[in-house]
Every structure is written in structure tokens, then in C-alpha cells.
BAGUDREN-820285 format. One record per residue (C-alpha): residue number from 1; x, y, z. Coordinates in Angstrom, 1 decimal, padded with zeros to 4 digits, always signed. Example, Ala and Ser with C-alpha at 12.3 -4.5 7.8 and 13.67 -1.06 7.14 Angstrom:
! BAGUDREN-820285
    nr     east    north       up
     1   +012.3   -004.5   +007.8
     2   +013.7   -001.1   +007.1
! end
This chain:
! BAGUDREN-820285
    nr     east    north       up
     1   +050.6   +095.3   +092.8
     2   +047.4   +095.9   +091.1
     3   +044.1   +094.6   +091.2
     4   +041.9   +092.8   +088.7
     5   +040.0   +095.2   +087.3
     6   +037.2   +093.1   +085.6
     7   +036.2   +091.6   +089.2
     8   +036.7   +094.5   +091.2
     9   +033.3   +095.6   +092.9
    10   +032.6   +099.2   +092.2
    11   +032.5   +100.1   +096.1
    12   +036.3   +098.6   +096.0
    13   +037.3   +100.6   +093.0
    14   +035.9   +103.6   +094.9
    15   +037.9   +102.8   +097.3
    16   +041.1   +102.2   +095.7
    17   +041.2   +104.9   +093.5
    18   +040.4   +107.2   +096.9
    19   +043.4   +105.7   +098.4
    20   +044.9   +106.7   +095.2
    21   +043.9   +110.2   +095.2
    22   +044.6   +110.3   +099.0
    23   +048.1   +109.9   +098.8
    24   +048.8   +112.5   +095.4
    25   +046.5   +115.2   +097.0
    26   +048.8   +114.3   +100.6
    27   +051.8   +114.4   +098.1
    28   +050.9   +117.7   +096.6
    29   +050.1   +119.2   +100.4
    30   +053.5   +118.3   +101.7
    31   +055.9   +118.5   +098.9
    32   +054.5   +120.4   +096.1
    33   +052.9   +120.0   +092.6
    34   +056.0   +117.8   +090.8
    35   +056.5   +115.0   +092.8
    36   +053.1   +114.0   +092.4
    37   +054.4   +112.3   +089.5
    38   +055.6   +109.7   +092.1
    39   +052.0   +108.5   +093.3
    40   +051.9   +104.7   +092.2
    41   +049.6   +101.6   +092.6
    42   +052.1   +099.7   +095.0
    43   +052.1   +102.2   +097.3
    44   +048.3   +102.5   +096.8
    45   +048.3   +098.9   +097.9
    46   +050.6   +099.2   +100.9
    47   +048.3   +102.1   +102.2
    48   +045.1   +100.0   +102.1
    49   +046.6   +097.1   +103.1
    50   +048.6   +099.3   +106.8
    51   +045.1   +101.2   +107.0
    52   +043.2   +098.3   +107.3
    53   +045.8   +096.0   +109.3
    54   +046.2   +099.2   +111.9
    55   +042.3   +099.9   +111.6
    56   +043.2   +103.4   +111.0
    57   +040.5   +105.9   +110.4
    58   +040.1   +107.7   +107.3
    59   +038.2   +111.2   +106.4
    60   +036.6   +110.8   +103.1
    61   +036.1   +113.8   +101.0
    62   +035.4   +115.6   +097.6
    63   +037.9   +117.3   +095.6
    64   +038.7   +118.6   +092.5
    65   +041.4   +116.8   +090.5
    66   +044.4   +118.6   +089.2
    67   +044.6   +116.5   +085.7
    68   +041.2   +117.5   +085.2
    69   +039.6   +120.4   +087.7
    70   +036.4   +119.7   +086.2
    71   +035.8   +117.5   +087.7
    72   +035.8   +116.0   +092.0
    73   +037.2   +112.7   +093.1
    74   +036.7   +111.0   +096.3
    75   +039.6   +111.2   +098.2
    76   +040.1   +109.6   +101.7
    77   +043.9   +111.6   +104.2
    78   +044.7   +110.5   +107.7
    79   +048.1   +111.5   +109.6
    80   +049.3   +107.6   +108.2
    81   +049.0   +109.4   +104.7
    82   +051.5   +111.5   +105.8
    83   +054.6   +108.9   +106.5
    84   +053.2   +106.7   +103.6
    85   +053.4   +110.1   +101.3
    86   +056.8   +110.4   +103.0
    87   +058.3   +107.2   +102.6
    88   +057.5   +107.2   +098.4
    89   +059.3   +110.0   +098.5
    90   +062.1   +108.8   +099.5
    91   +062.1   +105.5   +098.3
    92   +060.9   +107.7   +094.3
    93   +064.5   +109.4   +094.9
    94   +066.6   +106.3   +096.0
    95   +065.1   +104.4   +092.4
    96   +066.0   +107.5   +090.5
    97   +069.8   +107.8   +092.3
    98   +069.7   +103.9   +091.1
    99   +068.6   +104.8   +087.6
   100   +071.6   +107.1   +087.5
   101   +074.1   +104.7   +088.6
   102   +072.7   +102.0   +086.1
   103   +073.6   +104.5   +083.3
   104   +070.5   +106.5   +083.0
   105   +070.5   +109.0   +080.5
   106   +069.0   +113.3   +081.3
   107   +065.5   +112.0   +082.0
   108   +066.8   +110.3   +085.3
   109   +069.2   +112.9   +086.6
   110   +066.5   +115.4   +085.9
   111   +064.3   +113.0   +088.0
   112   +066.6   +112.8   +090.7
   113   +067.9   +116.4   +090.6
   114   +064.1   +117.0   +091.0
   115   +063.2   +115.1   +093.9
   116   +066.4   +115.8   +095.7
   117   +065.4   +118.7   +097.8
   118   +061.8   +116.3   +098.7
   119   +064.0   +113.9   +099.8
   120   +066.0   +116.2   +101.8
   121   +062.1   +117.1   +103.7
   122   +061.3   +113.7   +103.6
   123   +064.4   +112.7   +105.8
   124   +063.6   +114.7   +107.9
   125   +060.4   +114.4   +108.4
   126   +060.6   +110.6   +108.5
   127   +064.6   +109.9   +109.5
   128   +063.6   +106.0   +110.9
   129   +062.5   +105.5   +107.2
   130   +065.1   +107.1   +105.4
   131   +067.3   +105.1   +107.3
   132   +065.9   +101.6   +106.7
   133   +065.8   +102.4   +102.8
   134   +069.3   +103.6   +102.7
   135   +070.3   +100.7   +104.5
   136   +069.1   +098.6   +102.2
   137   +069.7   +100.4   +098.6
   138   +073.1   +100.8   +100.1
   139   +073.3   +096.5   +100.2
   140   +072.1   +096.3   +097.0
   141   +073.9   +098.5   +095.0
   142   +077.5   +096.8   +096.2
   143   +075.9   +093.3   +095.4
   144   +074.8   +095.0   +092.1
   145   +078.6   +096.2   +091.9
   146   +080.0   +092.7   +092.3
   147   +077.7   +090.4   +089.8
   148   +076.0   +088.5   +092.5
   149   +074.5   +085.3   +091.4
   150   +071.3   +084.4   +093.2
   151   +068.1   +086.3   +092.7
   152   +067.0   +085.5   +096.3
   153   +069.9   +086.9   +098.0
   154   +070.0   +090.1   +095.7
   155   +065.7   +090.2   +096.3
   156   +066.0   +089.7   +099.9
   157   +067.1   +093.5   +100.2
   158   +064.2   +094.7   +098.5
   159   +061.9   +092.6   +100.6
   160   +063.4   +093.2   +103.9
   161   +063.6   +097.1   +102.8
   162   +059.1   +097.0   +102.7
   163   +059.0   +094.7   +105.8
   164   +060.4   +097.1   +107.6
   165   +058.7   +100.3   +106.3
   166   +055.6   +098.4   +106.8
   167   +056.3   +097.5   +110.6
   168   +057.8   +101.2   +111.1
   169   +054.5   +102.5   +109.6
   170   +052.5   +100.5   +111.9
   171   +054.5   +100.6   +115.0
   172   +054.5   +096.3   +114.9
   173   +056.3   +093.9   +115.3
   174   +053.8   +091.7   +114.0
   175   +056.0   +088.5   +112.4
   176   +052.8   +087.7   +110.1
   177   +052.3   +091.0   +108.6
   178   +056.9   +090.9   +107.8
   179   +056.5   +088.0   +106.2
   180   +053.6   +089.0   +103.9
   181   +055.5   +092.5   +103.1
   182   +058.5   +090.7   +102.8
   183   +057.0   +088.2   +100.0
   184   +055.2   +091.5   +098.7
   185   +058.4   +093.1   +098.2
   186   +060.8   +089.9   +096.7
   187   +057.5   +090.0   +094.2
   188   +058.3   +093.4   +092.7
   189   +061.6   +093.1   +092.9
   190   +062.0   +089.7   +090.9
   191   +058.6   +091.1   +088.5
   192   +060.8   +094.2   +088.2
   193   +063.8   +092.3   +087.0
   194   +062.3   +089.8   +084.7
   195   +060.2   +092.8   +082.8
   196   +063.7   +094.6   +082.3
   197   +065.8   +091.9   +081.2
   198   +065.8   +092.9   +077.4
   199   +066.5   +096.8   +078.2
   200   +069.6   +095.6   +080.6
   201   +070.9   +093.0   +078.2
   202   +071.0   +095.8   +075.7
   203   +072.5   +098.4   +077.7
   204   +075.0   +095.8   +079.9
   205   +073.1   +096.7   +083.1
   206   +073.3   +094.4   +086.3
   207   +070.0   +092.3   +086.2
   208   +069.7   +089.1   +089.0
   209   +068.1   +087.2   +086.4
   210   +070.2   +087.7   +083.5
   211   +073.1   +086.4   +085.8
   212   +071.3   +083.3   +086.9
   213   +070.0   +081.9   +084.3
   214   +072.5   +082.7   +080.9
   215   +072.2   +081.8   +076.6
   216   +070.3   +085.6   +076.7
   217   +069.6   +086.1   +072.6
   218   +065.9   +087.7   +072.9
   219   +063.2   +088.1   +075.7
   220   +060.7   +085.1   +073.9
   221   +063.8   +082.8   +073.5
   222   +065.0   +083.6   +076.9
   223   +061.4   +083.2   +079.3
   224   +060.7   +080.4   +076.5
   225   +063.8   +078.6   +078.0
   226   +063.7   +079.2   +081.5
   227   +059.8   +079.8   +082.1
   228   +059.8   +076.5   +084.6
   229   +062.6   +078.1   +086.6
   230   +060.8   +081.7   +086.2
   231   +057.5   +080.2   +087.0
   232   +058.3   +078.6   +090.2
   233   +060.4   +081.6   +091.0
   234   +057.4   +083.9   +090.9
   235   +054.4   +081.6   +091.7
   236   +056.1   +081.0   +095.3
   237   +056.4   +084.2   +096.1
   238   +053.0   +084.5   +095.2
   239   +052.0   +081.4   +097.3
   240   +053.7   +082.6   +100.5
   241   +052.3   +085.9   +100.6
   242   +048.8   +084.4   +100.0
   243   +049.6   +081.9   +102.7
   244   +050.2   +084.6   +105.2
   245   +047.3   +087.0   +103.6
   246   +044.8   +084.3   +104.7
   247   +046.3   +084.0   +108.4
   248   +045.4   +087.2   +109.1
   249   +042.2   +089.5   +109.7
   250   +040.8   +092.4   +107.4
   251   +037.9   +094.1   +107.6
   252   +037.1   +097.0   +105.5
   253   +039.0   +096.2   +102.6
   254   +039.9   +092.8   +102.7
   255   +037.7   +092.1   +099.0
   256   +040.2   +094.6   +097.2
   257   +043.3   +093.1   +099.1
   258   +042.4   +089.6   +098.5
   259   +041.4   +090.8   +094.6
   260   +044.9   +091.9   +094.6
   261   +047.6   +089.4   +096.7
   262   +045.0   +086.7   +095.2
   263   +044.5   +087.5   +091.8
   264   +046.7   +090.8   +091.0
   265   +049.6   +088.9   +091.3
   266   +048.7   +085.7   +089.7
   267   +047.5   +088.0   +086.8
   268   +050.8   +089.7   +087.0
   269   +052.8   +086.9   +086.9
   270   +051.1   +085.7   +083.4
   271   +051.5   +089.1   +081.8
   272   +055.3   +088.6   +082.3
   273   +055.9   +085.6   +081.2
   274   +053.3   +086.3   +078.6
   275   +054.7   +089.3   +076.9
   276   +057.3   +089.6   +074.3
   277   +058.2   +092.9   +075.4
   278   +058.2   +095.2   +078.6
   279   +054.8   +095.6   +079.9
   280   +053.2   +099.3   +079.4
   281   +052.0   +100.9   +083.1
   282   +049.2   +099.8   +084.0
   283   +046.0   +101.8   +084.0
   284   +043.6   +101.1   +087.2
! end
């Protein structure tokens, strides 16, 4: 969930990389230095987008940076920072305790052994959330467990998982603004599972798409073979959450979040399908 760089106005990259800032500085206030590590774009994305929906006011500042203390970034904190800083938490240890039961090697438990006491904090700072993300892990891990075939009943927990963070965050029940984090979510869940298809074919690891769709000999041979199936898989995901982007109102930052459900994820979806190989992070 990234934006388009190239045709990004610089008063929207100020603004996203503030948001950026916002929630590691937030992260570092609440839970300490380490799990900083765990500030990432699409929760950059699903802070701008609850700010804006809620019209939540921010307090912009400037502040040093800890990578380089040199020099000050904008940052922008509110008390939403807090439960969004919250939630990654514990959604950061929930994917490591997943990396661990896919097989992952010392990196992950350290990861996880890491984060476990933030989680603990997290929980309960944030119980409601805790809840609705171990709800959901807990569903898919036992259809991970029995070799479930259909991508959009595996996704579905993913995307129901961020459609209720999203409405918990806001205090909505809004059915417009579910369905849009609901298509956000099935997005980076089926991205997420196409980009690792070579790694899990390798190391025998539960993938949705790798059970769908089988003759796996290569990542080129396979997309190559199935791109029309892929394609539509992705592209009306993409199309739904657009379709409920444009039904609703934005103000302050609806340029970046139209750059990004518009174009991001259109972009997105060609670097995927595009690459031979899994896609390096991406550098905003």
C-alpha cells in the first residue's frame, strides 16, 4: 500500500512521510526503541486514510530522527496515533508467531521473542483489538492447517481482520468505509501470497495460491501460466476498493489516498506479476 512516487505532489510526500514519522516516533514513546522496526507503509496508509475519514486533528512538529539525529523531520501525533501504534504492534507479533509456525528459522523467534512483552502492553492497552486480530489469525491458521483451496475464503480473514480494526479505530459502523478496508486487506493478503509463492514452494509452506492453481516449476513459468486467473484475481480487488474510494468524501489528503488506492495498487499489481522474483521493500 504505497503510493506513486513519481506523481506524488511534494506537499503529499510531506505529508506521508510525517504520518510515517508520526507513528515510529508514537512507537518509540510507547513501546521503546526496538519495535520501531515494525513502522510500515500500510499502516502509514491506514492512518492517513482513519485521520482523514474521522477528520481527526493532528499536531505537526519538528524532530530529530533517530537513523540520522542530524538531521529534523516533520512529524504529525494525535491520541488515534496511539491505538494505530498499538494495533501494529500487535498485528507485527501475530505475523512473526505466523512466521514461526510456517517454519521460520532464529531470525523469526528472535522477532517474536522480541515483540512478545509489546504485545503483552499492547493487549492491554488495546484488548478490543487484540481480540479481533486473534480472532482472525486464529481462523486462518486452522484453514492454513487443513490445505484449504480457495484464495477468497482463506483472504476473507485477512480482510475482515482490517475492516474491523478500521471500524474499531473509528468508532463506525460505516458499511462504506468496511468494504473499502475489507478490499484493502484481501489486496495484501492475495499481493502477499503471490510475491511468496517461490519461497513457499521451496520450503513446502501453505500458500492459497500455490493450492489453487497447481504445475508450480518456477515463479515466471508459473504467473506466465496463470497471469489471466492472477490478473483478474488482483485487478478486482483493486476495482472494488476504488469503487467504494470514490463513494466517499476526503478532504485533506484525499490526492495521496487516491495516488495510492488509484495508482499504488494498480502499480503494485504490475510489479508482481512483472517480477521474476520477490519484490525488494519498497523505499517511499
Amino acid at each position: 500500500m504505497v503510493p506513486v512516487k513519481a506523481e506524488l505532489g511534494q506537499a503529499d510526500f510531506c505529508l506521508y512521510r510525517a504520518f510515517y514519522c508520526g507513528i515510529c516516533k508514537s512507537t518509540g514513546k510507547m513501546f521503546g526503541q526496538w519495535p520501531r522496526f515494525t513502522t510500515n507503509y500500510d499502516m502509514v496508509f491506514l492512518s492517513v486514510l482513519l485521520h482523514d475519514y474521522s477528520k481527526q486533528q493532528v499536531t505537526f512538529s519538528n524532530e530529530r530522527c533517530v537513523c540520522n539525529p542530524k538531521k529534523k523531520t516533520i512529524v504529525c501525533r494525535n491520541e488515534l496515533f496511539d491505538k494505530i501504534v498499538a494495533t501494529n504492534i500487535l498485528l507485527s507479533y501475530n505475523k512473526a508467531q505466523d512466521d514461526v509456525n510456517d517454519g521460520g528459522g532464529i531470525k523469526k523467534r528472535a522477532v517474536r521473542k522480541m515483540l512478545k512483552k509489546h504485545y503483552r502492553k499492547a493487549a492491554e492497552l488495546f484488548p478490543e483489538a487484540d481480540k479481533i486480530i486473534t480472532e482472525q489469525y486464529g481462523k486462518l491458521l486452522e484453514l492454513e492447517k487443513q490445505n484449504t483451496k480457495g484464495i477468497d475464503r482463506v483472504a476473507d480473514c485477512f480482510a475482515v481482520m482490517m475492516e474491523k480494526l478500521g471500524l474499531l479505530l473509528t468508532g463506525s459502523s460505516d458499511a462504506q468505509l468496511g468494504k473499502l478496508l475489507y478490499n484493502v486487506g484481501k489486496f495484501v493478503y492475495v499481493a502477499d501470497a503471490i510475491d511468496d509463492i517461490d519461497e513457499d514452494f521451496k520450503k513446502k509452506r501453505y500458500n492459497p495460491v500455490l493450492i489453487e492453481y497447481s504445475g508450480y516449476k518456477n515463479r515466471k513459468q508459473f504467473i506466465d501460466a496463470h497471469r489471466r486467473e492472477l490478473t483478474f484475481l488482483l485487478a478486482s480487488t483493486v476495482n472494488r476498493a476504488i469503487e467504494c474510494f470514490n463513494k466517499m468524501t476526503f478532504t485533506g489528503a484525499s490526492d495521496l489516498m487516491r495516488n495510492i488506492v488509484h495508482k499504488g495498487l494498480r502499480s503494485k499489481c504490475e510489479e508482481l506479476l512483472g517480477s521474476e522474483k520477490k519484490l525488494p521493500p519498497p523505499k517511499i
